[in-house]
PyMOL CGO cylinders between C-alpha atoms (Angstrom):
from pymol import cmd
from pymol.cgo import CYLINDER

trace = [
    CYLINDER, 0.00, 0.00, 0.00, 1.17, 3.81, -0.87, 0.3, 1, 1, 1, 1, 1, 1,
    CYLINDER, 1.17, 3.81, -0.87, 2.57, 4.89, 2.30, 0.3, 1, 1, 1, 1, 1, 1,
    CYLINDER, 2.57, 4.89, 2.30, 0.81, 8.21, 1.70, 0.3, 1, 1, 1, 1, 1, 1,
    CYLINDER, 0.81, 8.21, 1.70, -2.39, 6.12, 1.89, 0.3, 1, 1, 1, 1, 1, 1,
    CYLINDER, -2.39, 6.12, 1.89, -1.41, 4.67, 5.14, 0.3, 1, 1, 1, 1, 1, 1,
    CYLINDER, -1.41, 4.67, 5.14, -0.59, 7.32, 6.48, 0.3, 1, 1, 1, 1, 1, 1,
    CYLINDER, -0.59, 7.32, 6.48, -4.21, 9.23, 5.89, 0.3, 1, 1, 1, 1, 1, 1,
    CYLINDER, -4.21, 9.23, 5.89, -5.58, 5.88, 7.13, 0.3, 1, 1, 1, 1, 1, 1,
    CYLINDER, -5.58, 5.88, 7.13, -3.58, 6.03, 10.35, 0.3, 1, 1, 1, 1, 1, 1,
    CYLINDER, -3.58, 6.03, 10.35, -4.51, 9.77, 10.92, 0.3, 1, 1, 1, 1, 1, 1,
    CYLINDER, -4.51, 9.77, 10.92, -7.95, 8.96, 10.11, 0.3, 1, 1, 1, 1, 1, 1,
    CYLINDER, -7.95, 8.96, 10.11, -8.23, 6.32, 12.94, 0.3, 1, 1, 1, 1, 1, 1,
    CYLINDER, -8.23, 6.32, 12.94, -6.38, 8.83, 15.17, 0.3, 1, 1, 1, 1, 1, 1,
    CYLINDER, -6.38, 8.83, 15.17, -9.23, 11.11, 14.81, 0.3, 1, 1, 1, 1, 1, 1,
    CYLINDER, -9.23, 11.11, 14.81, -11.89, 8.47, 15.38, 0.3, 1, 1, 1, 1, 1, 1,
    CYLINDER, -11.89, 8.47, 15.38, -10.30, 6.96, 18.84, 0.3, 1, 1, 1, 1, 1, 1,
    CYLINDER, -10.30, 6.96, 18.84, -9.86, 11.03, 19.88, 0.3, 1, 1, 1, 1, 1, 1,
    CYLINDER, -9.86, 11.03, 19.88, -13.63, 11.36, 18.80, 0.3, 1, 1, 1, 1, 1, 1,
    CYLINDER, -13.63, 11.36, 18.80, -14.58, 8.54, 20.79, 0.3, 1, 1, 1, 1, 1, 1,
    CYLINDER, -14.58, 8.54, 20.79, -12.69, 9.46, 23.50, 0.3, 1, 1, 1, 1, 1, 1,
    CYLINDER, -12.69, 9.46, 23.50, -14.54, 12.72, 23.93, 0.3, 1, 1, 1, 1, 1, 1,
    CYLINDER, -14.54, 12.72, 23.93, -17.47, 11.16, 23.55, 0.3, 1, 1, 1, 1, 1, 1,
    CYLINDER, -17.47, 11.16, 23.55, -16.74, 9.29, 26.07, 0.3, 1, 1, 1, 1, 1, 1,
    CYLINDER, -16.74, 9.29, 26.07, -15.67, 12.20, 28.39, 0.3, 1, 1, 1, 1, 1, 1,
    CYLINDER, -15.67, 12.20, 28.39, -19.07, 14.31, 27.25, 0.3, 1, 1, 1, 1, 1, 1,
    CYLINDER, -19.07, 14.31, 27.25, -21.16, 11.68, 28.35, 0.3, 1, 1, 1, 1, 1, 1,
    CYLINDER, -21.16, 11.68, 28.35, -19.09, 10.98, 31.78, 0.3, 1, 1, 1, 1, 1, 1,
    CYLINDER, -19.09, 10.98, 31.78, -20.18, 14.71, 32.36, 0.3, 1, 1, 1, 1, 1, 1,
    CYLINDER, -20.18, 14.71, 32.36, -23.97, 14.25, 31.78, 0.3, 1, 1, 1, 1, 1, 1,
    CYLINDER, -23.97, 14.25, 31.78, -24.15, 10.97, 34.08, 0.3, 1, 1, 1, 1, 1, 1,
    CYLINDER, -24.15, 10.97, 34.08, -22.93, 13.48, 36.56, 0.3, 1, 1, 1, 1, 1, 1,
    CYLINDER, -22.93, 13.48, 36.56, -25.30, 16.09, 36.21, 0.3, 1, 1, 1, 1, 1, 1,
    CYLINDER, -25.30, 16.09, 36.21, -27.96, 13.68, 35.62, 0.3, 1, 1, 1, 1, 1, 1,
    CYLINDER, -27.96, 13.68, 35.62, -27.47, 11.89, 38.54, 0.3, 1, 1, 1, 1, 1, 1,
    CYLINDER, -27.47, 11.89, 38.54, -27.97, 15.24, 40.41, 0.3, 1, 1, 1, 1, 1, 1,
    CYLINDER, -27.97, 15.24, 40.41, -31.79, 15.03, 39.42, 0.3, 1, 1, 1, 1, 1, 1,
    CYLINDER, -31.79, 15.03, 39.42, -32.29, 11.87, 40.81, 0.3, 1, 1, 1, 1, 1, 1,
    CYLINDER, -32.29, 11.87, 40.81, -34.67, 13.16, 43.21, 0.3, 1, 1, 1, 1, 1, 1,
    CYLINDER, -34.67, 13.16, 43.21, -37.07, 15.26, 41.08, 0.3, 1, 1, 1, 1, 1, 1,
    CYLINDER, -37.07, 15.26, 41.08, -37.68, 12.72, 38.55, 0.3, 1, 1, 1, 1, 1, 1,
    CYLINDER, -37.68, 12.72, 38.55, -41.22, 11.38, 37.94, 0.3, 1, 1, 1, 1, 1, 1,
    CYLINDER, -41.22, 11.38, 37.94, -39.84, 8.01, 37.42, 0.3, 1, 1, 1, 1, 1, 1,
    CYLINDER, -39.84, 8.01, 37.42, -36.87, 7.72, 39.89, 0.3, 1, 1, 1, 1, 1, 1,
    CYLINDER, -36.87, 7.72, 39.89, -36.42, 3.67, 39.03, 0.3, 1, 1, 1, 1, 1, 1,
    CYLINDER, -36.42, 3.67, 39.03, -36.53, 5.08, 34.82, 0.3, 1, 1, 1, 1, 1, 1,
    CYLINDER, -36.53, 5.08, 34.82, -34.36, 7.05, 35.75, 0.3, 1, 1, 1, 1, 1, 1,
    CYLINDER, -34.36, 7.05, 35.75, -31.75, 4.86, 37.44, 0.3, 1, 1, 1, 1, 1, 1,
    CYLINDER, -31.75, 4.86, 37.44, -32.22, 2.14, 35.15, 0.3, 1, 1, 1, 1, 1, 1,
    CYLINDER, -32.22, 2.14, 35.15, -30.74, 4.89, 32.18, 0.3, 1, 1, 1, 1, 1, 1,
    CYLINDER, -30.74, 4.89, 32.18, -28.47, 5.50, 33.82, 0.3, 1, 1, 1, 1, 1, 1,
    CYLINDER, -28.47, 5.50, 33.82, -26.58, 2.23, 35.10, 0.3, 1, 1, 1, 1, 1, 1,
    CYLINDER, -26.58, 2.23, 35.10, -27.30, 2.01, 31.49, 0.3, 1, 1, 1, 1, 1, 1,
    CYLINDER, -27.30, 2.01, 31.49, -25.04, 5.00, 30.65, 0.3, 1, 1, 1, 1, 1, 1,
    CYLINDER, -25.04, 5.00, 30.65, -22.43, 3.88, 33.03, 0.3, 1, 1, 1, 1, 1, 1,
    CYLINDER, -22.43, 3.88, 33.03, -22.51, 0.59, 31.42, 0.3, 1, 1, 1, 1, 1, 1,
    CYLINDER, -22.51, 0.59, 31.42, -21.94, 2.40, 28.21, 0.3, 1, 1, 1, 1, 1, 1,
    CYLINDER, -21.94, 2.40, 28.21, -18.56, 4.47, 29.84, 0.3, 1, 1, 1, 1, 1, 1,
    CYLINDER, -18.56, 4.47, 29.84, -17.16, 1.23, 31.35, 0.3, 1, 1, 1, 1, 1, 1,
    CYLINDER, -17.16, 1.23, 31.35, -17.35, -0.51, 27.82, 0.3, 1, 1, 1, 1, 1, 1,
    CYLINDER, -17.35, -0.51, 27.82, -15.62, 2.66, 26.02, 0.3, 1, 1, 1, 1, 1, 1,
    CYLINDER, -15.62, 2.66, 26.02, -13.21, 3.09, 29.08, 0.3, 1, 1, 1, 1, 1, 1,
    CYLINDER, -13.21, 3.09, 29.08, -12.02, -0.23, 28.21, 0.3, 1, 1, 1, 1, 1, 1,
    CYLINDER, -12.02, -0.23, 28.21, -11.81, -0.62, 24.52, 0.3, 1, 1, 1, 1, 1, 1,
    CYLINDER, -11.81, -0.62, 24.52, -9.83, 3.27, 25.14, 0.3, 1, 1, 1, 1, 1, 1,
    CYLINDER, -9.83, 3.27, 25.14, -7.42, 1.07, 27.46, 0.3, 1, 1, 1, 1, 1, 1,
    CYLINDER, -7.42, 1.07, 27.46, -7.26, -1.93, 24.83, 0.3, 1, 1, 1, 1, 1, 1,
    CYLINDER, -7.26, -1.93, 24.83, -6.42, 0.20, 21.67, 0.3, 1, 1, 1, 1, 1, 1,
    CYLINDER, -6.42, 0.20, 21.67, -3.57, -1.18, 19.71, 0.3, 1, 1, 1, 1, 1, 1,
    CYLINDER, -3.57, -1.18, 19.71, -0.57, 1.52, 18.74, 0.3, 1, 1, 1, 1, 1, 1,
    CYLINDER, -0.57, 1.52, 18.74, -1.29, 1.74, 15.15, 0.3, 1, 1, 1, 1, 1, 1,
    CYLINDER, -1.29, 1.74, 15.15, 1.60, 4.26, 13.79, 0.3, 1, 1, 1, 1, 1, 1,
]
cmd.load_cgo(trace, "trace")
């Protein structure tokens, strides 16, 4: 392959992971504030069940982030 090919490739999956990653931060941030309306919410076991949900979703990204493979 054209090295100048693999190297847009590379970059390319560089700025995926980094996308992902702040994602993964944005959404860390929400479960926090979220969590802070526990108490007002109409449906407070709705409410908990989306979010173990979320967390679920931050522990599975936290640990494909950890498991990435060097690439370049």
């Amino acid at each position: 392959m054209n090295t100048n090919v693999e190297q847009k490739i590379f970059t390319y999956i560089a700025t995926l992971e980094k996308t992902n990653e702040e994602l993964l931060n944005t959404l860390k941030k929400c479960v926090e504030v979220l969590t802070g309306f526990s108490s007002f919410v109409p449906d407070p076991h709705g409410w908990q069940e989306m979010l173990d949900a979320f967390r679920q979703t931050i522990k599975v990204g936290e640990k494909i982030l950890g498991e990435k493979p060097t690439l370049h």
